[in-house]
C-alpha positions as CSV (number, residue, x, y, z in Angstrom):
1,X,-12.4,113.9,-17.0
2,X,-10.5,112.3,-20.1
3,X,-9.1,115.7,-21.0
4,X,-8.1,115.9,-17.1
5,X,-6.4,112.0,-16.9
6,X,-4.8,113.1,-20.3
7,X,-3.3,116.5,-19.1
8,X,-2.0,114.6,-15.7
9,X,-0.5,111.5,-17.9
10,X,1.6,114.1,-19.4
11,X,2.6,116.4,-17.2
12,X,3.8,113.1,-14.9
13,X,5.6,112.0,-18.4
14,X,6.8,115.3,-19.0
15,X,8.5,115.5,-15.4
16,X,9.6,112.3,-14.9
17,X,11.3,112.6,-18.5
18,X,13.4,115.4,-17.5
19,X,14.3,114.5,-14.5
20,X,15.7,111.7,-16.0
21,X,17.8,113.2,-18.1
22,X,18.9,115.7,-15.6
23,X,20.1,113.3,-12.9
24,X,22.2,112.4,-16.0
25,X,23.9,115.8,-16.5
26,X,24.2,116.1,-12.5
27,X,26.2,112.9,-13.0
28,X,28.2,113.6,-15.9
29,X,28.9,116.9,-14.6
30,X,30.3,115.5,-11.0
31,X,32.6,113.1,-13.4
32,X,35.1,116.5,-12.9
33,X,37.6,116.9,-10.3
34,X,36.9,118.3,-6.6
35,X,36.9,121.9,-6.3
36,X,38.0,124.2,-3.3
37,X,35.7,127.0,-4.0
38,X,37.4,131.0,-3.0
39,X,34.8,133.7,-2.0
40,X,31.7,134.1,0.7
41,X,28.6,132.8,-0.1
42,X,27.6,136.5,0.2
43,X,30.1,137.7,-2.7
44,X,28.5,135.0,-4.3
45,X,25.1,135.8,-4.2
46,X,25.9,139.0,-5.4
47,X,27.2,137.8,-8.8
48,X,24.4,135.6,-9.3
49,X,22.0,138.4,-8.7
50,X,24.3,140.9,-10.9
51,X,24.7,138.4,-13.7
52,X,22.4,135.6,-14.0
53,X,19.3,137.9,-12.5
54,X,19.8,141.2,-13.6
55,X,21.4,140.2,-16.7
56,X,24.4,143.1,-16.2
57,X,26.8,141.4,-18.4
58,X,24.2,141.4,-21.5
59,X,24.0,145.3,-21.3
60,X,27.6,145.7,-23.2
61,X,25.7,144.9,-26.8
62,X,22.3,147.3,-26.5
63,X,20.5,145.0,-29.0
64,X,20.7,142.2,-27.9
65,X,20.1,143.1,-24.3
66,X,17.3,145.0,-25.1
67,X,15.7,141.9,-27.0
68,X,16.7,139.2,-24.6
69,X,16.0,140.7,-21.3
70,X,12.2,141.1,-23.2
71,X,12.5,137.5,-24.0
72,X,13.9,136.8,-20.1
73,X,11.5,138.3,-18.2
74,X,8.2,137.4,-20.5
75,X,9.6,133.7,-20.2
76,X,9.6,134.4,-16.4
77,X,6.6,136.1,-15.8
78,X,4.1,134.4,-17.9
79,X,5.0,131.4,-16.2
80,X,2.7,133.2,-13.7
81,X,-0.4,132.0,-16.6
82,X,1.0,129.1,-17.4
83,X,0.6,127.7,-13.3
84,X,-3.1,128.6,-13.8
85,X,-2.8,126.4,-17.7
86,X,-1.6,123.8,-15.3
87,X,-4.5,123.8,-12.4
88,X,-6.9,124.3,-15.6
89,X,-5.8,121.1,-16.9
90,X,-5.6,118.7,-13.7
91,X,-8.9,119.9,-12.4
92,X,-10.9,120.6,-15.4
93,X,-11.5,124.2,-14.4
94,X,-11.3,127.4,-16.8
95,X,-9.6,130.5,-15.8
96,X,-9.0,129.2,-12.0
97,X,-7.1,132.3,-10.9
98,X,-10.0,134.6,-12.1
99,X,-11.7,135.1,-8.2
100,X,-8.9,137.8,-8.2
101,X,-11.6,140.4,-10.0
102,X,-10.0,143.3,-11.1
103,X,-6.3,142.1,-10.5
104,X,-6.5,139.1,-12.8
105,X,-7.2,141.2,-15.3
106,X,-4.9,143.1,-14.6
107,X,-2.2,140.1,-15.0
108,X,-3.8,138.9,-18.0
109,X,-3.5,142.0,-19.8
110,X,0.4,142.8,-18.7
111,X,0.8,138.8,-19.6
112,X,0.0,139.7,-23.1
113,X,2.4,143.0,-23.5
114,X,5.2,140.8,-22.3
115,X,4.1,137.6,-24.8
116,X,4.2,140.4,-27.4
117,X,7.7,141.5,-26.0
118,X,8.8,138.1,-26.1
119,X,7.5,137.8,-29.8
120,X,9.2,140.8,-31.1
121,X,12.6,139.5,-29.4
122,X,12.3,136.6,-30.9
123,X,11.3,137.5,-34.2
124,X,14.5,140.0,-33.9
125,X,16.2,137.0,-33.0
126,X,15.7,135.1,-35.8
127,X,16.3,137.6,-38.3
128,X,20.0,138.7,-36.8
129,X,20.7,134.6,-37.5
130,X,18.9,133.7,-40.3
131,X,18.3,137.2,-42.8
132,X,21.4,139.5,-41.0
133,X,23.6,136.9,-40.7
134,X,25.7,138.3,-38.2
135,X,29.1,136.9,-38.2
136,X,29.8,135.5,-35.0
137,X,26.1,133.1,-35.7
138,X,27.7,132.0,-39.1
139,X,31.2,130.3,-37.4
140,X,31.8,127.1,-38.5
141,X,31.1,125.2,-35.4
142,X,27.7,126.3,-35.5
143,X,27.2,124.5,-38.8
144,X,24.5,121.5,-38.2
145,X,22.7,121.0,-35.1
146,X,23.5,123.9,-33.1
147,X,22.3,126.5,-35.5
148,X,19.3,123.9,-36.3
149,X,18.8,123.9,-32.5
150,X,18.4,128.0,-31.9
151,X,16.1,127.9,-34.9
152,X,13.9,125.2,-33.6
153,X,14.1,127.3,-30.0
154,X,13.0,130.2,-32.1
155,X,10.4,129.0,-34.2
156,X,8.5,126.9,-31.3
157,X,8.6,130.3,-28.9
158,X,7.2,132.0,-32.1
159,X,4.7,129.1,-32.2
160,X,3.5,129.4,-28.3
161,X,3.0,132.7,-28.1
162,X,1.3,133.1,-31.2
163,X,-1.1,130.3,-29.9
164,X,-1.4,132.1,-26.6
165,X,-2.6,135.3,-28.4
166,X,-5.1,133.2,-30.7
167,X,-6.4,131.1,-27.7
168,X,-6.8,134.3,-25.2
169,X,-9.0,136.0,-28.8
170,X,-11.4,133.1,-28.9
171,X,-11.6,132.8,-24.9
172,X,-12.4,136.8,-25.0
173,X,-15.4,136.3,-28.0
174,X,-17.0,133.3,-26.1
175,X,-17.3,135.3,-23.5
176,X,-18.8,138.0,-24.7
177,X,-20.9,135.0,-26.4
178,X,-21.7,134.4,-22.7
179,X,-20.9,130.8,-23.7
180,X,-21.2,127.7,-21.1
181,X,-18.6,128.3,-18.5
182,X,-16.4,131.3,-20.6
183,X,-17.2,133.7,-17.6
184,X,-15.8,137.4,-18.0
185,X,-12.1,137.8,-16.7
186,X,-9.4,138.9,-18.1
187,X,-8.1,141.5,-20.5
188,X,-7.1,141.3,-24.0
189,X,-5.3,144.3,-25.2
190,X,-3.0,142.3,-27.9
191,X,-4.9,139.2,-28.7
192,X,-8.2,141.3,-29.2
193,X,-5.7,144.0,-31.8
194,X,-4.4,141.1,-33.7
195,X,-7.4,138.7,-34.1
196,X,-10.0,140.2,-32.1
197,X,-11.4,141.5,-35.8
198,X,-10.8,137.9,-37.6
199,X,-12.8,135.6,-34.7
200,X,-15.4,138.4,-34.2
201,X,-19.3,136.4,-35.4
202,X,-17.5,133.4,-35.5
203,X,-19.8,130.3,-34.3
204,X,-18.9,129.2,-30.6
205,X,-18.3,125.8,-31.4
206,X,-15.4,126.7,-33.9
207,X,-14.6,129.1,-31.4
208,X,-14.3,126.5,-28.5
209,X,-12.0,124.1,-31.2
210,X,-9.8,127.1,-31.6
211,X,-9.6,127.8,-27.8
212,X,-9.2,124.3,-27.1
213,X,-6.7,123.3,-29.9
214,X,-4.4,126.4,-29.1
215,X,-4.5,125.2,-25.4
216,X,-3.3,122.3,-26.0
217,X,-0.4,123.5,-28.6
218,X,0.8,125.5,-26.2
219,X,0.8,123.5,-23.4
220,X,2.4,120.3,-25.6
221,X,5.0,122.8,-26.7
222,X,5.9,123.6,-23.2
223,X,6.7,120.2,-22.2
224,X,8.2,119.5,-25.0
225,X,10.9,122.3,-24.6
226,X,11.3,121.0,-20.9
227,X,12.2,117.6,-22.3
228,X,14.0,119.6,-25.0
229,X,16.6,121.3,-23.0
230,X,19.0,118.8,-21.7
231,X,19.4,118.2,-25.5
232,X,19.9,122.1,-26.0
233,X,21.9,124.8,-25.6
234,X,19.2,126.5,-23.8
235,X,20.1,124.4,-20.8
236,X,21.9,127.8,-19.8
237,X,18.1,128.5,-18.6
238,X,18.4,126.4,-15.7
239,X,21.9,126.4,-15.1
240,X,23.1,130.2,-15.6
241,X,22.2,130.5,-12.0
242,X,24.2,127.4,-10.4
243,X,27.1,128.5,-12.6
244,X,27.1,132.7,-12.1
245,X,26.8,131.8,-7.7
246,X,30.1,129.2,-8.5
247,X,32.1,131.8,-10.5
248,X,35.8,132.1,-10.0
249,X,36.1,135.4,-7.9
250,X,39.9,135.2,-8.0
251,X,41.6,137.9,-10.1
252,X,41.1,137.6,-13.8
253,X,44.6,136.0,-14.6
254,X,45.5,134.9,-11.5
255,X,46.9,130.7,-12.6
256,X,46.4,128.3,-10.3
257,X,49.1,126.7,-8.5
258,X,49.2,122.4,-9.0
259,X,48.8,121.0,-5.3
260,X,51.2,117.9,-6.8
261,X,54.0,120.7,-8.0
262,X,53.9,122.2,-4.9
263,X,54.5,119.1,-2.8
264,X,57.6,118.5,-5.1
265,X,59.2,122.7,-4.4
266,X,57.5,123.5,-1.2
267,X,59.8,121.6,1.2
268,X,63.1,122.4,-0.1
269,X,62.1,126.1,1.3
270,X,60.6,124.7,4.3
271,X,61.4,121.2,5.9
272,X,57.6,121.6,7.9
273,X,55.7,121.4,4.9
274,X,53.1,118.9,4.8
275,X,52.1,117.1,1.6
276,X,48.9,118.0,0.1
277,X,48.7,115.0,-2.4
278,X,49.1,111.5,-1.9
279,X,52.5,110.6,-3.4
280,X,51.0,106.9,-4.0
281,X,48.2,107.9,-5.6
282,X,49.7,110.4,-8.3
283,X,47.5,112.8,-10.2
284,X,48.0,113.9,-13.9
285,X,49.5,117.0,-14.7
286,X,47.1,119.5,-16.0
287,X,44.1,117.9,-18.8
288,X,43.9,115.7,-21.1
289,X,40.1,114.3,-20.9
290,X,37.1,115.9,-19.2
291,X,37.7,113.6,-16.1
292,X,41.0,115.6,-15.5
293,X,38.5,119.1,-15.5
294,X,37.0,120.2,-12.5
295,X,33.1,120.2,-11.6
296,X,32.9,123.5,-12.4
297,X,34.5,123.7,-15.4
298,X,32.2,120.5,-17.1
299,X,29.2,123.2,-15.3
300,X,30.8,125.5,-17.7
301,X,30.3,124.0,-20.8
302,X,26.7,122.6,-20.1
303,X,25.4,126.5,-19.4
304,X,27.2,128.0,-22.8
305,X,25.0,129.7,-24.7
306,X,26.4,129.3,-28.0
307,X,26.0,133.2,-28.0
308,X,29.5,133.7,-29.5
309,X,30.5,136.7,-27.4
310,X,34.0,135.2,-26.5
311,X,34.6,134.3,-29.6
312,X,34.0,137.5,-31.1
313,X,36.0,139.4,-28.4
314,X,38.8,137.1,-28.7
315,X,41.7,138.8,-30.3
316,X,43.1,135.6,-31.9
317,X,40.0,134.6,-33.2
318,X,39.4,138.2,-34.9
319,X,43.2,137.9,-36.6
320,X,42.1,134.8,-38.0
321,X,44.2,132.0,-36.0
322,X,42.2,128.8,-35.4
323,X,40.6,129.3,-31.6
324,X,37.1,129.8,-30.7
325,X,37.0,129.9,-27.2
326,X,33.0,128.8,-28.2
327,X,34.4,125.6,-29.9
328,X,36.5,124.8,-26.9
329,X,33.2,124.9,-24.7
330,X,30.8,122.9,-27.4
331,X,33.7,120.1,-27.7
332,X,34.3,120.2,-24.0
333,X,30.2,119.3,-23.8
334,X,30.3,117.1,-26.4
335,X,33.1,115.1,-25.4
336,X,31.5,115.5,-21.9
337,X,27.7,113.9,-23.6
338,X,30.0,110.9,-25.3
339,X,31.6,109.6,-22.0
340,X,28.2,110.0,-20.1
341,X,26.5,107.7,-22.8
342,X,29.8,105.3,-22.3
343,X,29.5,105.3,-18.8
344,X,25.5,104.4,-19.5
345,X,26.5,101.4,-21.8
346,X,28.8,99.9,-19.6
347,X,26.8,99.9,-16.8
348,X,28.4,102.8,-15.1
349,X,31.7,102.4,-15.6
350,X,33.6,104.5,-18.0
351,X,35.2,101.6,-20.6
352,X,38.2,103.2,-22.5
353,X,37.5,104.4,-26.2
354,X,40.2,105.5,-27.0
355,X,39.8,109.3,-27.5
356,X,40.7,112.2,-25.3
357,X,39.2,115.6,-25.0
358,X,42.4,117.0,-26.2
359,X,43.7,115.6,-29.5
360,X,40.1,114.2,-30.8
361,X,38.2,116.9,-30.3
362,X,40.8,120.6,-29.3
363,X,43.7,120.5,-31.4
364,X,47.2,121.8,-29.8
365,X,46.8,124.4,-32.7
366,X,44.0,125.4,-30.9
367,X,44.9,126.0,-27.5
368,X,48.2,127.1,-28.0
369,X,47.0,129.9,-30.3
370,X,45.2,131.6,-27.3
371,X,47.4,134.8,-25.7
372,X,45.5,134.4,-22.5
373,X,44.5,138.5,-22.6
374,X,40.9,136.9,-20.5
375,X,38.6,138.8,-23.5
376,X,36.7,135.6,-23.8
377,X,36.0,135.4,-19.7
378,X,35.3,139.0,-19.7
379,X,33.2,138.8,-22.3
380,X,30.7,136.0,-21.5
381,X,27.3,136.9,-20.1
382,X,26.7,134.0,-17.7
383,X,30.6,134.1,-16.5
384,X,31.8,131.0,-18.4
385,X,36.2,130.0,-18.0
386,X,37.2,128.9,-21.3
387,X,40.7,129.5,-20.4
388,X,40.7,127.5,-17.4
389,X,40.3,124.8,-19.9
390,X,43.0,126.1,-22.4
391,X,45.6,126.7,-19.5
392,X,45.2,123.4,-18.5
393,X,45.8,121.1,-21.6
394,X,48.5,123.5,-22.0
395,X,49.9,121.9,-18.6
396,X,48.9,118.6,-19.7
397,X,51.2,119.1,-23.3
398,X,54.4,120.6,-21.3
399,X,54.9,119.0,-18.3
400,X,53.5,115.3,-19.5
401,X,54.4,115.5,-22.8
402,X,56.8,117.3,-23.3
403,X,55.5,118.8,-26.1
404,X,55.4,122.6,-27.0
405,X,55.9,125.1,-29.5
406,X,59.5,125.0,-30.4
407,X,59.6,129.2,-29.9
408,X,59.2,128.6,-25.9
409,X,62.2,126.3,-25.1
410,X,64.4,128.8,-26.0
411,X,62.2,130.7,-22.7
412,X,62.1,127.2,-21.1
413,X,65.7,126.6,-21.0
414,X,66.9,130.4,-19.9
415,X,64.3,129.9,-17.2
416,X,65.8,126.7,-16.0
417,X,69.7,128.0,-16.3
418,X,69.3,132.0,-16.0
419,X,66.0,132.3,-13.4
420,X,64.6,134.6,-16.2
421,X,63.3,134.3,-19.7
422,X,66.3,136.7,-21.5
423,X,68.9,134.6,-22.6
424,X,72.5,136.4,-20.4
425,X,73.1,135.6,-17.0
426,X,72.1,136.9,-13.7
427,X,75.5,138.4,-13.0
428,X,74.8,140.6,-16.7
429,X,71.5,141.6,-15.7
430,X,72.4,145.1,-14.7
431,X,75.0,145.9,-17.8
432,X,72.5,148.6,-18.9
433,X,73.1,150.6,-16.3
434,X,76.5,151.0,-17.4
435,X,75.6,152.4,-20.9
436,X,76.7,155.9,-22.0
């Protein structure tokens, strides 16, 4: 009954923990604008099952998709043992689910081929980051806690499934021990390979402490990585879903149009047009802070991956100019994590520091560097916008600021005088026609 109480104490902890600290991200992420969302909720379902579910956008690198879609579905699957972990621990029972006969072991055995999926794609994991160095893991901004977080993410699902193996070997000699209530289910295939030969004659009571002690590891471990995750970039767990069914489905390219720009133009071409803003209650022109983003683009930068795809793809990265289109979605969420903790100091209310999202964290160097060619969009597995967020500081900088590259007010001003970028006249626009 005391190892019952305990299990309950902590799994209430363990919950109540994370909720916590996900009402917080809920929060900060509705700090964004409204967003009028384009596409039917069937469209939508469609590209969360594509990309979230069926992983479609992993399959361009072979590798890596191989190793993470081993890693994705053991996670999901052997949640299927860890439920019955769970009823074993509130109600002091052993193997609950085993009434199924022939079926459980069944389950217990394909458990243990995806654990050891799971275990080799994480082991393959760690070696690309840590022995292979691949490039796109070694970029600057991944220097300190995020490339100490995907290690720690690593190591622990090394950790837990290694324990899961070693438990499952003891459980499978005490019963053939016929000890106390270690009844026959289940079947072993990998846990009996790897240390069926190193527990075998061992006495039952060390077996129990190793049965008992790996039990616990494991499920410690698990709610510690559910408390962990709000703090990580495997967040993307939970949220790739939310954010894949919220995708833009617009054209990749196609700009939005600023409702406040509009209501300026719109009704010298037609006198009926009604207002879509209200003129006394004037909006900035594009962003300069994550309140000036939309929902969806704050849901953005919570579900990045760190993965690095964009950035390798993106053309301005690769010739060596100073965009990451990953660095704009870390600062975005860690400029996003600073004014949540304000807003939690000042007792909900955001107080003015005195820092911006653009400036103190994305330099105009930055932004102004991407050519907008949509390789970083295209790229990214879980359908993350990073230049949603580039477009719009670049708004921000030109039509509040004033301030842009000196190279486009050469296009700015034959825009404004000529209606085109090429610096002649309307009336010399068809010269060439005229050429011998």
């Amino acid at each position: 009954m005391i190892s019952s109480i305990l299990f309950c104490l902590l799994l209430i902890g363990s919950v109540a923990l994370f909720t916590y600290n996900a009402r917080k991200i809920r929060r900060n992420i509705f700090i964004g604008r409204e967003l009028v969302l384009q596409g039917s909720s069937a469209e939508r379902w469609k590209t969360m099952a594509l990309v979230a579910l069926g992983q479609s956008k992993m399959l361009t690198r072979p590798l890596s998709a191989i190793m993470h879609i081993l890693v994705y579905v053991g996670f999901v699957l052997i949640n299927i043992e860890v439920l019955e972990m769970l009823i074993d621990g509130a109600f002091n029972t052993h193997r609950v689910f085993s009434f199924m006969g022939g079926f459980y072991n069944f389950l217990i055995g394909f458990f243990e081929i995806l654990a050891l999926g799971v275990f080799v794609g994480v082991v393959v994991f760690w070696f690309r980051r840590n022995v292979a160095k691949i490039p796109r893991f070694m970029s600057p901004e991944l220097k300190g806690f995020p490339a100490r977080d995907a290690n720690i993410i690593l190591i622990t699902e090394i950790v837990l499934m290694t324990c899961l193996f070693l438990m499952n070997a003891a459980d499978r000699e005490l019963q053939f021990q016929n000890y106390d209530h270690y009844k026959q289910a289940g079947s072993f295939p990998v846990s009996s390979l790897i240390f069926g030969g190193m527990l075998s004659g061992v006495e039952p009571i060390t077996l129990v402490l190793i049965e008992r002690a790996c039990w616990w590891i494991h499920i410690i471990g698990i709610f510690a990585f559910l408390n962990y995750l709000p703090l990580s970039k495997h967040l993307h767990i939970v949220l790739a879903f939310p954010n894949t069914y919220f995708s833009n489905l617009l054209a990749k390219g196609q700009l939005s149009t600023l409702d406040s720009v509009t209501d300026v133009v719109a009704p010298n071409f037609d006198p009926a047009y009604q207002a879509k803003t209200d003129p006394n209650n004037p909006q900035r022109f594009g962003v300069k802070d994550v309140q000036d983003l939309t929902w969806k683009n704050l849901l953005d930068a919570y579900t990045c991956t760190e993965c690095g795809r964009c950035t390798s793809a993106c053309p301005q990265n690769i010739t060596g100019k100073k965009l990451s289109p990953r660095k704009i979605m870390m600062d975005t969420r860690d400029r996003l994590t600073e004014v949540g903790k304000n807003i939690d100091t000042n007792g909900g209310v955001f107080k003015d520091d005195g820092k911006s999202l653009l400036g103190d964290y994305i330099s105009e160097e930055e932004i102004w560097a991407c050519n907008t060619c949509n390789a970083c969009v295209q790229e990214c597995p879980v359908n993350i916008n990073p230049l949603e967020i580039i477009v719009e500081m670049r708004r921000y900088l030109v039509m509040e600021q004033s301030s842009n590259p000196p190279a486009l007010n050469g296009m700015f001003s034959n825009m404004e005088n000529n209606g085109a970028p090429w610096q002649f006249s309307q009336m010399d626009r068809a010269n060439w026609t005229n050429e011998a």
